[in-house]
PQR file with spaces between the fields and no chain letter, atoms N, CA, C, O and H, PARSE charges and radii, in Angstrom:
ATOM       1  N    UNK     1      92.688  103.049  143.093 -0.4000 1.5000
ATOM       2  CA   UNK     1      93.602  103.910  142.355 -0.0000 2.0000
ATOM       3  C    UNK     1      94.896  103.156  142.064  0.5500 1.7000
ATOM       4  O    UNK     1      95.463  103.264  140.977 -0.5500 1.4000
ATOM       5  N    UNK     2      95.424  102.267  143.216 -0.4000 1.5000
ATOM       6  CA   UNK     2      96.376  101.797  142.862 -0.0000 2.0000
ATOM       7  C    UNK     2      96.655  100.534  141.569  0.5500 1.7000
ATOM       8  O    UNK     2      97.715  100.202  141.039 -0.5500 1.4000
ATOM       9  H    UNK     2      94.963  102.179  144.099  0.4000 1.0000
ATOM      10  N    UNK     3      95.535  100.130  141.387 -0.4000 1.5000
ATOM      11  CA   UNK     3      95.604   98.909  140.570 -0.0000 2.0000
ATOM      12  C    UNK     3      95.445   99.411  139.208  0.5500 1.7000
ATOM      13  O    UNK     3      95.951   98.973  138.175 -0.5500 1.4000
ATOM      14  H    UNK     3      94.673  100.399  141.818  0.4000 1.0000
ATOM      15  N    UNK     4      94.489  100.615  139.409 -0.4000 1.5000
ATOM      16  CA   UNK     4      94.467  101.359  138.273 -0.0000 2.0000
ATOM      17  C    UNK     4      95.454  102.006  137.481  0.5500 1.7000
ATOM      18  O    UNK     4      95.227  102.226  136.291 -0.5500 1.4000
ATOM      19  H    UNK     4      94.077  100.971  140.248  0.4000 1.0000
ATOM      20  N    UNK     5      96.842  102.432  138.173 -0.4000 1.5000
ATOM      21  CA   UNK     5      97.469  102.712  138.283 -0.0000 2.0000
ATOM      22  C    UNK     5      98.530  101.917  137.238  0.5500 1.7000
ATOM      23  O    UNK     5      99.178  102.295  136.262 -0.5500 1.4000
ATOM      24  H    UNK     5      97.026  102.254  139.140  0.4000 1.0000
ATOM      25  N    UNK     6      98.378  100.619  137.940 -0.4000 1.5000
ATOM      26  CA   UNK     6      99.359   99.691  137.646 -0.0000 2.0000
ATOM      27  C    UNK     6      98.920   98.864  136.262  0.5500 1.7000
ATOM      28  O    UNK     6      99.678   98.169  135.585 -0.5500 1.4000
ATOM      29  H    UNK     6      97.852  100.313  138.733  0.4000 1.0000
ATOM      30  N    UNK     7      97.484   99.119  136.012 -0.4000 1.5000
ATOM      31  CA   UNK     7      96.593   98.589  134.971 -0.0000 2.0000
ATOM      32  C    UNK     7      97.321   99.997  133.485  0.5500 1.7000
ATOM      33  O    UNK     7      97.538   99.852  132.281 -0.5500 1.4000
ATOM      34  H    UNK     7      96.869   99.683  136.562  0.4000 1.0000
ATOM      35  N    UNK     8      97.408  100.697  134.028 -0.4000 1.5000
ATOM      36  CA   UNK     8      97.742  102.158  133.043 -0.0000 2.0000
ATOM      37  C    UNK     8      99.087  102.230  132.781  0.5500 1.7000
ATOM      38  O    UNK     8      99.477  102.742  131.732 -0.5500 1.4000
ATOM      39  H    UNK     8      97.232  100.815  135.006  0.4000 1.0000
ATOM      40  N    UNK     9     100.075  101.651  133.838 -0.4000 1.5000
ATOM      41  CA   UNK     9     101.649  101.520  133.152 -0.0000 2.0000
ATOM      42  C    UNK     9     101.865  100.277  132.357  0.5500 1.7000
ATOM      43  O    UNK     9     102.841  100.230  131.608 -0.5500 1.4000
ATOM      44  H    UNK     9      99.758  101.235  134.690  0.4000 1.0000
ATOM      45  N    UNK    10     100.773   98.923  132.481 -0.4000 1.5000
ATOM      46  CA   UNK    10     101.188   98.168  131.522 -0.0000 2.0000
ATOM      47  C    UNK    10     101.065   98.481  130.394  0.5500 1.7000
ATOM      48  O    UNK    10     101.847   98.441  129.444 -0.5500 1.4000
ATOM      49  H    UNK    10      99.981   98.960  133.090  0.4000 1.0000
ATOM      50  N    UNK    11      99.692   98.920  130.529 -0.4000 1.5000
ATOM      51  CA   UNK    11      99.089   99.505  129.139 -0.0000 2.0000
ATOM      52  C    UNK    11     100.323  100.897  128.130  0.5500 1.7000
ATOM      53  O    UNK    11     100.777  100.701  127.003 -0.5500 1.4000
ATOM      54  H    UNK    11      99.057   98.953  131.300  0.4000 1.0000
ATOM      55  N    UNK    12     100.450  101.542  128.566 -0.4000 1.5000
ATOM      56  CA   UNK    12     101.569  102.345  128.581 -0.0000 2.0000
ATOM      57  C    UNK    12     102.874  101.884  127.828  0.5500 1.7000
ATOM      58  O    UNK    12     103.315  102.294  126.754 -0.5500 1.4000
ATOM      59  H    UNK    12     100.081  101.702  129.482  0.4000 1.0000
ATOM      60  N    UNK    13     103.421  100.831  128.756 -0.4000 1.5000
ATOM      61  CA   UNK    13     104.902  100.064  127.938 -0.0000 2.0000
ATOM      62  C    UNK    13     104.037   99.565  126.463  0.5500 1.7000
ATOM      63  O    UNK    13     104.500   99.847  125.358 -0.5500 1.4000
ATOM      64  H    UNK    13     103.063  100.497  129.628  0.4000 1.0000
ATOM      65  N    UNK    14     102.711   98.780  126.625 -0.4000 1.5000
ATOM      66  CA   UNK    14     102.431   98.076  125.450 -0.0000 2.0000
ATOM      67  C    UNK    14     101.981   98.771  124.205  0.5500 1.7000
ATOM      68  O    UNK    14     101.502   98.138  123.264 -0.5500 1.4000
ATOM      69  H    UNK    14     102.335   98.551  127.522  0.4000 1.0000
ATOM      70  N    UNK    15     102.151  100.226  124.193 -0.4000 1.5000
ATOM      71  CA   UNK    15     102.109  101.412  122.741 -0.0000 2.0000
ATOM      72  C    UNK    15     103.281  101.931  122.719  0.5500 1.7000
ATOM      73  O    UNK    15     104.183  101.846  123.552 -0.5500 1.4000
ATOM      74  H    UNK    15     102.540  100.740  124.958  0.4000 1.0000
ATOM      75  N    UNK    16     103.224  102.642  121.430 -0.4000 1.5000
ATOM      76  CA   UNK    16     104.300  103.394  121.328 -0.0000 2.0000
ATOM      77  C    UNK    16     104.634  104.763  122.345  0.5500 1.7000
ATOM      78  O    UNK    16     103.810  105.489  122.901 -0.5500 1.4000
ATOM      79  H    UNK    16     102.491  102.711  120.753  0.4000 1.0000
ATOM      80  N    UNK    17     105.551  104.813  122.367 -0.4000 1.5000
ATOM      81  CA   UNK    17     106.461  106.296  122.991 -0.0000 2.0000
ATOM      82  C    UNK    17     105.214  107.207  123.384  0.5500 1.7000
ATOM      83  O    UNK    17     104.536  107.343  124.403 -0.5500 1.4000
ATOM      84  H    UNK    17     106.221  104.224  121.916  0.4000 1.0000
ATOM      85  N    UNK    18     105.222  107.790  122.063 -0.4000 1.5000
ATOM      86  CA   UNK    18     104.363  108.963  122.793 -0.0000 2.0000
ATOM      87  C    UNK    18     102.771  108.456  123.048  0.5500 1.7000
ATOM      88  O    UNK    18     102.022  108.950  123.891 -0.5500 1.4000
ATOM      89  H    UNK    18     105.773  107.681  121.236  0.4000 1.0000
ATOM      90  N    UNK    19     102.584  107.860  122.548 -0.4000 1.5000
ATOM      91  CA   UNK    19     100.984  107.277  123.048 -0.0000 2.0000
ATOM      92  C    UNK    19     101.331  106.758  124.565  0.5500 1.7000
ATOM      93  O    UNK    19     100.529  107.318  125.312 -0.5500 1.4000
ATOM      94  H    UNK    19     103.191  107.458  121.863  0.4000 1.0000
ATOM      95  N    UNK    20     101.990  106.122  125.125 -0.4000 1.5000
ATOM      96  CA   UNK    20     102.754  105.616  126.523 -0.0000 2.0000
ATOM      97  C    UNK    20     102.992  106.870  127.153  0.5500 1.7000
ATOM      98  O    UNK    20     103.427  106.690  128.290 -0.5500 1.4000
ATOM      99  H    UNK    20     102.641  105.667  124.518  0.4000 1.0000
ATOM     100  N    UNK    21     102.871  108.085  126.846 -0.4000 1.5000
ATOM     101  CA   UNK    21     103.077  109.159  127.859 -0.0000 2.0000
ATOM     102  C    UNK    21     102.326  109.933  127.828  0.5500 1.7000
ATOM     103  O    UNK    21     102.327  110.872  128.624 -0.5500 1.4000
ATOM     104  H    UNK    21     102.517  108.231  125.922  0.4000 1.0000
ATOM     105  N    UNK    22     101.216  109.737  126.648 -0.4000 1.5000
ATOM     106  CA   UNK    22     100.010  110.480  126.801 -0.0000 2.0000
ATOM     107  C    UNK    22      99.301  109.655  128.139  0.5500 1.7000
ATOM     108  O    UNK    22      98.947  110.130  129.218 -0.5500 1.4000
ATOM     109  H    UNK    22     101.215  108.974  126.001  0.4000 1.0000
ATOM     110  N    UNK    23      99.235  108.301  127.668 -0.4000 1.5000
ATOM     111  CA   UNK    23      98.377  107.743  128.570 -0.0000 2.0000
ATOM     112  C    UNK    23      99.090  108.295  130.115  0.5500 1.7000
ATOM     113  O    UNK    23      98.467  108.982  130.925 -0.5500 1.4000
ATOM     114  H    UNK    23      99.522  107.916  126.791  0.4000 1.0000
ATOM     115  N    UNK    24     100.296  107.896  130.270 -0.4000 1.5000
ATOM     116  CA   UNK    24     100.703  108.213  131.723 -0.0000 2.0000
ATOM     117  C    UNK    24     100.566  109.527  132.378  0.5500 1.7000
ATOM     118  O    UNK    24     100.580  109.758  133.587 -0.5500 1.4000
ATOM     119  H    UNK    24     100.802  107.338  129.611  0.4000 1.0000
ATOM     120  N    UNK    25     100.391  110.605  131.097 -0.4000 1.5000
ATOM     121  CA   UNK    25     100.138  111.631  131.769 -0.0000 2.0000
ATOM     122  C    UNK    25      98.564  111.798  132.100  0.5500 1.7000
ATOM     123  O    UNK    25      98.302  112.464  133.102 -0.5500 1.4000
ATOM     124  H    UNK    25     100.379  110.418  130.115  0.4000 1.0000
ATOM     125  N    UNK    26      97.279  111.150  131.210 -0.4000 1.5000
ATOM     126  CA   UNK    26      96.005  111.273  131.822 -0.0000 2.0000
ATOM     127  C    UNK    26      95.947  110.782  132.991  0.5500 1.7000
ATOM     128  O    UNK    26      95.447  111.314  133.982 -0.5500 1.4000
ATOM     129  H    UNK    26      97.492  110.609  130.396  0.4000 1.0000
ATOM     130  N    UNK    27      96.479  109.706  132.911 -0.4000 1.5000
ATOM     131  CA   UNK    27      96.064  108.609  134.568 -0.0000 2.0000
ATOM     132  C    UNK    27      96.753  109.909  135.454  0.5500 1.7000
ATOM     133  O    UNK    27      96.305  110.259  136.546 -0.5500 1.4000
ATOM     134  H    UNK    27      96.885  109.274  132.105  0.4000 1.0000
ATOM     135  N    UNK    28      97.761  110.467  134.876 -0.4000 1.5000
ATOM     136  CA   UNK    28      98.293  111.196  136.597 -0.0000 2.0000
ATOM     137  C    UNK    28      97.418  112.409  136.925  0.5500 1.7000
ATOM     138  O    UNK    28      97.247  112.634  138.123 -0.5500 1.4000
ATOM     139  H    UNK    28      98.125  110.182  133.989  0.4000 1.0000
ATOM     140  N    UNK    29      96.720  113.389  135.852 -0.4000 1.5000
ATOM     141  CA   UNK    29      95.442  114.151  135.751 -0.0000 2.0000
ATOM     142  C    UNK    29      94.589  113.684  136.923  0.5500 1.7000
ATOM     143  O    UNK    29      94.354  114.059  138.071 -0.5500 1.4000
ATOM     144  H    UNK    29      96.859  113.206  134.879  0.4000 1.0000
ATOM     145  N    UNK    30      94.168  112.511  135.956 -0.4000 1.5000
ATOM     146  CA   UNK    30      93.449  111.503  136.983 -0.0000 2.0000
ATOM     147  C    UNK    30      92.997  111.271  138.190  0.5500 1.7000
ATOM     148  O    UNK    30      91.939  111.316  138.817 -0.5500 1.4000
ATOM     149  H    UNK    30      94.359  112.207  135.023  0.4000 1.0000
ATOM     150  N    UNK    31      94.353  110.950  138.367 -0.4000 1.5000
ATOM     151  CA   UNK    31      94.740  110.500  139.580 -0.0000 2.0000
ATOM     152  C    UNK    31      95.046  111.537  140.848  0.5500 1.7000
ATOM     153  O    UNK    31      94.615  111.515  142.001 -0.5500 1.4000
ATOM     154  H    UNK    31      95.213  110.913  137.857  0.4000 1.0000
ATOM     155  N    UNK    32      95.660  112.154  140.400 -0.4000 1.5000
ATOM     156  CA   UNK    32      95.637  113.944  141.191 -0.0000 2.0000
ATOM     157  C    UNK    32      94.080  114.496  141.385  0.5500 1.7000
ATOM     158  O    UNK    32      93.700  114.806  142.515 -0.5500 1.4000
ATOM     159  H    UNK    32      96.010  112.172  139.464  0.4000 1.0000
ATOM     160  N    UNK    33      93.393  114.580  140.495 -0.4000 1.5000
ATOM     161  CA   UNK    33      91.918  114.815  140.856 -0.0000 2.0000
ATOM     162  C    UNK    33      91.103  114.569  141.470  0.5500 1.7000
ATOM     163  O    UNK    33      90.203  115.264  141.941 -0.5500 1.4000
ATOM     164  H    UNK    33      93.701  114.328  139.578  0.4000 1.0000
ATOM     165  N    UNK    34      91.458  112.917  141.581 -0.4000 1.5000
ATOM     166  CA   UNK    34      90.289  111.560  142.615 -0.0000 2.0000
ATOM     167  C    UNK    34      91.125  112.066  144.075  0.5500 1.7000
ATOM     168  O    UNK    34      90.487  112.194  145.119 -0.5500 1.4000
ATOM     169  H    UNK    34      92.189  112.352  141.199  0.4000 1.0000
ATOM     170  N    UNK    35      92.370  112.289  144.024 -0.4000 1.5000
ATOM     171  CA   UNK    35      93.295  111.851  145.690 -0.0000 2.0000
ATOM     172  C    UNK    35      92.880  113.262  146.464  0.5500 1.7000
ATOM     173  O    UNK    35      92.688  113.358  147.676 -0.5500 1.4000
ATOM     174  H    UNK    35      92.889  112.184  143.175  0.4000 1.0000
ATOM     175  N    UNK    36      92.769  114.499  145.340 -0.4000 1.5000
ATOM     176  CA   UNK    36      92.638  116.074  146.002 -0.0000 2.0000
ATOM     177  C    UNK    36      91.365  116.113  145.908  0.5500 1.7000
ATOM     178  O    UNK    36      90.975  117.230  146.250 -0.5500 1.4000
ATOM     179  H    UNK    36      92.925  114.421  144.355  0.4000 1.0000
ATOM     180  N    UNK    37      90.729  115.600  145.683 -0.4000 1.5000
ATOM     181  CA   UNK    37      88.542  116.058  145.605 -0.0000 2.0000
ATOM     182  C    UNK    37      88.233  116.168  147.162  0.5500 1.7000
ATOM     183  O    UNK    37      88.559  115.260  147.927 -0.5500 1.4000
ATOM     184  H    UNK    37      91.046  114.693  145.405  0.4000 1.0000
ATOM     185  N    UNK    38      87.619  117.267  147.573 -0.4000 1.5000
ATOM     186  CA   UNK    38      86.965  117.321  148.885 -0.0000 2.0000
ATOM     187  C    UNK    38      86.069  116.988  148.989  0.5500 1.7000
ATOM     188  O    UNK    38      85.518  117.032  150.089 -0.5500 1.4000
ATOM     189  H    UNK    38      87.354  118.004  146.951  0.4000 1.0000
């Protein structure tokens, strides 16, 4: 998760504005989903 993470904010700076916060907001979807799954 973490690299993934860090793989998704480069990606992020390297589009525009709002495409950079779409993406940051899926990964955090994401990412909230994989960390809370029982």
């Amino acid at each position: 998760v973490w690299q993934m993470g860090e793989a998704a904010m480069r990606l992020a700076i390297s589009v525009e504005r709002q495409e950079g916060d779409r993406l940051v907001a899926a990964y955090k979807r994401m990412a909230l989903r994989e960390l809370l799954a029982e």
